[in-house]
C-alpha positions in Angstrom: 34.1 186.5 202.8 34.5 186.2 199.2 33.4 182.1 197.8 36.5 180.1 196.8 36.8 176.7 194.9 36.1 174.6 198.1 33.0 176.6 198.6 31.6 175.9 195.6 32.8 171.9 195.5 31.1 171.5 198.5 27.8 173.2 198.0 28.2 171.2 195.1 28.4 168.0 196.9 25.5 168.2 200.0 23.5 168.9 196.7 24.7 165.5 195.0 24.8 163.7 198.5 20.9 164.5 198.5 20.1 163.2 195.1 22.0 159.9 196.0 20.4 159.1 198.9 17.3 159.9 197.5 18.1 157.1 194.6 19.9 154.2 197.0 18.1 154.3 200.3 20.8 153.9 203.1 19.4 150.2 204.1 20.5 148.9 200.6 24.0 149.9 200.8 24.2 148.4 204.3 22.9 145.0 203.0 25.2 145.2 199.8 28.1 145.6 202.4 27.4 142.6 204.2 28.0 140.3 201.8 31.6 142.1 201.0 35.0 140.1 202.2 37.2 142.0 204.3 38.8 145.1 203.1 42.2 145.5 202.0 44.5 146.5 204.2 45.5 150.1 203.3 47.2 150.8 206.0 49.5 148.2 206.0 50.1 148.9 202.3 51.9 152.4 203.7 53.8 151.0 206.3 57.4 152.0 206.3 59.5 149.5 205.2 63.7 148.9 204.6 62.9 149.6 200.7 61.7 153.0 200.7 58.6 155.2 201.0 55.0 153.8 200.2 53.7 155.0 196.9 50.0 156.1 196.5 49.7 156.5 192.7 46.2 158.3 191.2 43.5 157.8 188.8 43.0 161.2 187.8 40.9 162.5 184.5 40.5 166.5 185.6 40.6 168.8 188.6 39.5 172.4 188.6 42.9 174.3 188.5 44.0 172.4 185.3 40.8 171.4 183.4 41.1 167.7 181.8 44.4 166.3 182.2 43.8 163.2 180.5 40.9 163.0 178.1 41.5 159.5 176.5 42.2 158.2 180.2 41.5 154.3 180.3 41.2 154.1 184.2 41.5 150.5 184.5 44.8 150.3 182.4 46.3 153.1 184.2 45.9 151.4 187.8 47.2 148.2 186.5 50.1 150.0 184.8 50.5 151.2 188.4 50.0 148.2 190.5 52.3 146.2 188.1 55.0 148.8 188.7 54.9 149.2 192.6 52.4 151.3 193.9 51.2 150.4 197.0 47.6 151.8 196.8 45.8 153.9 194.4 43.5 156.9 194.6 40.3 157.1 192.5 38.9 160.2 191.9 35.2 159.5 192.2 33.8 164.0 192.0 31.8 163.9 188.8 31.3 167.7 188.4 35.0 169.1 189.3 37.2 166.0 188.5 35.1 164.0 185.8 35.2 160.9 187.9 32.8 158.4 188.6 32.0 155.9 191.9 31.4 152.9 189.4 35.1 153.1 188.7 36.1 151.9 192.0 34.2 148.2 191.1 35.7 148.8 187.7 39.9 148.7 188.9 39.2 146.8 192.3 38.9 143.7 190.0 41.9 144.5 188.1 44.3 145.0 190.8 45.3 143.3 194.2 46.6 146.2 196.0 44.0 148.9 198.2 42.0 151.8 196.8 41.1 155.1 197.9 38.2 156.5 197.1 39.2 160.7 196.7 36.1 162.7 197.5 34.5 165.0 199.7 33.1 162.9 202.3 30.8 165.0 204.0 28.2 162.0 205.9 28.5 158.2 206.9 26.2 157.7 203.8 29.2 158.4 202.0 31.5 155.5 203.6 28.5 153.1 203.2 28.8 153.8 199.4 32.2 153.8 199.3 32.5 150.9 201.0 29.7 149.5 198.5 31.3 150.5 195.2 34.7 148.6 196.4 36.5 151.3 198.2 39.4 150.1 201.3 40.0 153.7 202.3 37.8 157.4 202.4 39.6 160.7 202.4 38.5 163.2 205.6 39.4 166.5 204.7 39.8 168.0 207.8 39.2 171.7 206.4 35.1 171.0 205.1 34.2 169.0 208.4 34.0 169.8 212.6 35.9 168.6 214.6 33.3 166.9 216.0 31.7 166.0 212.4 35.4 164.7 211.7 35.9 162.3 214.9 32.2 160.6 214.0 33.3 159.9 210.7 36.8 158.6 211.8 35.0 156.5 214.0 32.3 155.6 211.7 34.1 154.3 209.2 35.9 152.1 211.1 32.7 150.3 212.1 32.2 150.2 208.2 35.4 148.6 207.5 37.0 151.5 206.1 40.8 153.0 206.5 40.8 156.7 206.4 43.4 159.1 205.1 42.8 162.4 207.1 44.2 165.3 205.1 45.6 168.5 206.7 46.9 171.9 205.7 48.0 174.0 208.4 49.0 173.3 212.1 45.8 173.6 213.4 44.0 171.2 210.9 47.0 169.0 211.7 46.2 169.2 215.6 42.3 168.7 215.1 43.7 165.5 213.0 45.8 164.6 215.7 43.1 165.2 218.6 40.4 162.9 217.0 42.5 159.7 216.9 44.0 159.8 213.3 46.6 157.3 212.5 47.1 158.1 209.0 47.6 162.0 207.8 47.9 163.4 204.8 49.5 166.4 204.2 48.2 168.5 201.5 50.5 170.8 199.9 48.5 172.3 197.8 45.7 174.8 199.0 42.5 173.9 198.6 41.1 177.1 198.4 42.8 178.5 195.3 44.7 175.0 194.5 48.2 176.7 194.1 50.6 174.1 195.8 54.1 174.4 197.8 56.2 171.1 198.7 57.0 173.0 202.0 54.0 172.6 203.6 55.0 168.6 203.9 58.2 170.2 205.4 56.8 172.3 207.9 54.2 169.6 209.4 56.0 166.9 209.0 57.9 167.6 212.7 54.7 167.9 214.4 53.1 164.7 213.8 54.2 162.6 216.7 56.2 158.8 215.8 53.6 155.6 215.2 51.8 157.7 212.6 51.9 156.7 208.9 52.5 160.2 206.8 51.1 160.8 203.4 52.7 163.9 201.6 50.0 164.7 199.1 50.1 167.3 195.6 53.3 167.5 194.0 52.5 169.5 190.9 
């Protein structure tokens, strides 16, 4: 089977996930964590509600289909631009390699807005919700496509003993039911393919049926 772009973003990342945990021992971001208030609530930030949808907005510098989107992005100024005009929570791209983010900028905009943060990666091990969780993160992204289903439930669970929300993004109808099956109570649906990146809104329509009332529904990639 010939490698796509998900291939290579995750080899990319078990590769980085060793080097970190080499450099911050697991203990440390443990002990750092304890001495955190409560998270925000980031599911309660999507909740519907009589004025409309919930709005996740993005900090966003690259991505590997369209190269750097923004090269003189100020993150901190864009997420208060965006909390000062709505949004309910905001994404922060934290890959390095494919998406020229950092982890530092989660500390960076959790001081300058009141609302939740997502930290948008490829969470791969509990390490990673430890650090997230560290560097200021409310919520992780579980991409159901790079993880077991059994890899994905520990997580889920995991990271609610961390204190973490988790967004669990699908793609089909049988990443949707492995979502479904492990517990998840909020799911995003990805519209655009991670394995070449091209995008279609219908993917949002043809989920969206499946995914049974009580659940909170994030329709993800417009564009």
């Amino acid at each position: 089977m010939p490698r796509n772009i998900l291939d290579d973003i995750v080899r990319d990342k078990r590769d980085e996930l060793r080097r970190r945990q080499q450099a911050t021992p697991l203990a440390s971001l443990e002990a750092r964590c304890r001495d955190l208030p409560p998270a925000r609530d980031f599911e309660e930030a999507l909740r519907p509600r009589a004025t409309g949808v919930g709005l996740i907005a993005e900090v966003k510098k690259a991505s590997p289909s369209r190269g750097t989107l923004a090269p003189t992005l100020d993150p901190v100024a864009l997420a208060t631009t965006y909390a000062r005009h709505g949004a309910d929570a905001i994404s922060v791209l934290t890959d390095e390699k494919y998406f020229h983010g950092h982890l530092d900028l989660l500390d960076a905009i959790r001081g300058a807005v009141p609302v939740p943060l997502l930290r948008k990666d490829f969470t791969l091990a509990e390490y990673q919700l430890w650090e997230s969780r560290a560097a200021g993160a409310d919520a992780v992204l579980l991409i159901v496509s790079i993880l077991e289903a059994s890899e994905l439930r520990d997580l889920l669970q995991a990271a609610k003993g961390v204190g973490l929300a988790a967004l669990v993004e699908c793609h089909t109808v049988g990443e949707l039911e492995t979502a479904l099956a492990v517990g998840a109570r909020v799911v995003g649906i990805n519209n655009r393919d991670l394995t070449t990146f091209n995008t279609r809104i219908e993917t949002t329509l043809e989920l969206l049926p499946r995914i049974p009332p009580g659940h909170i529904v994030v329709s993800e990639s417009g564009f």
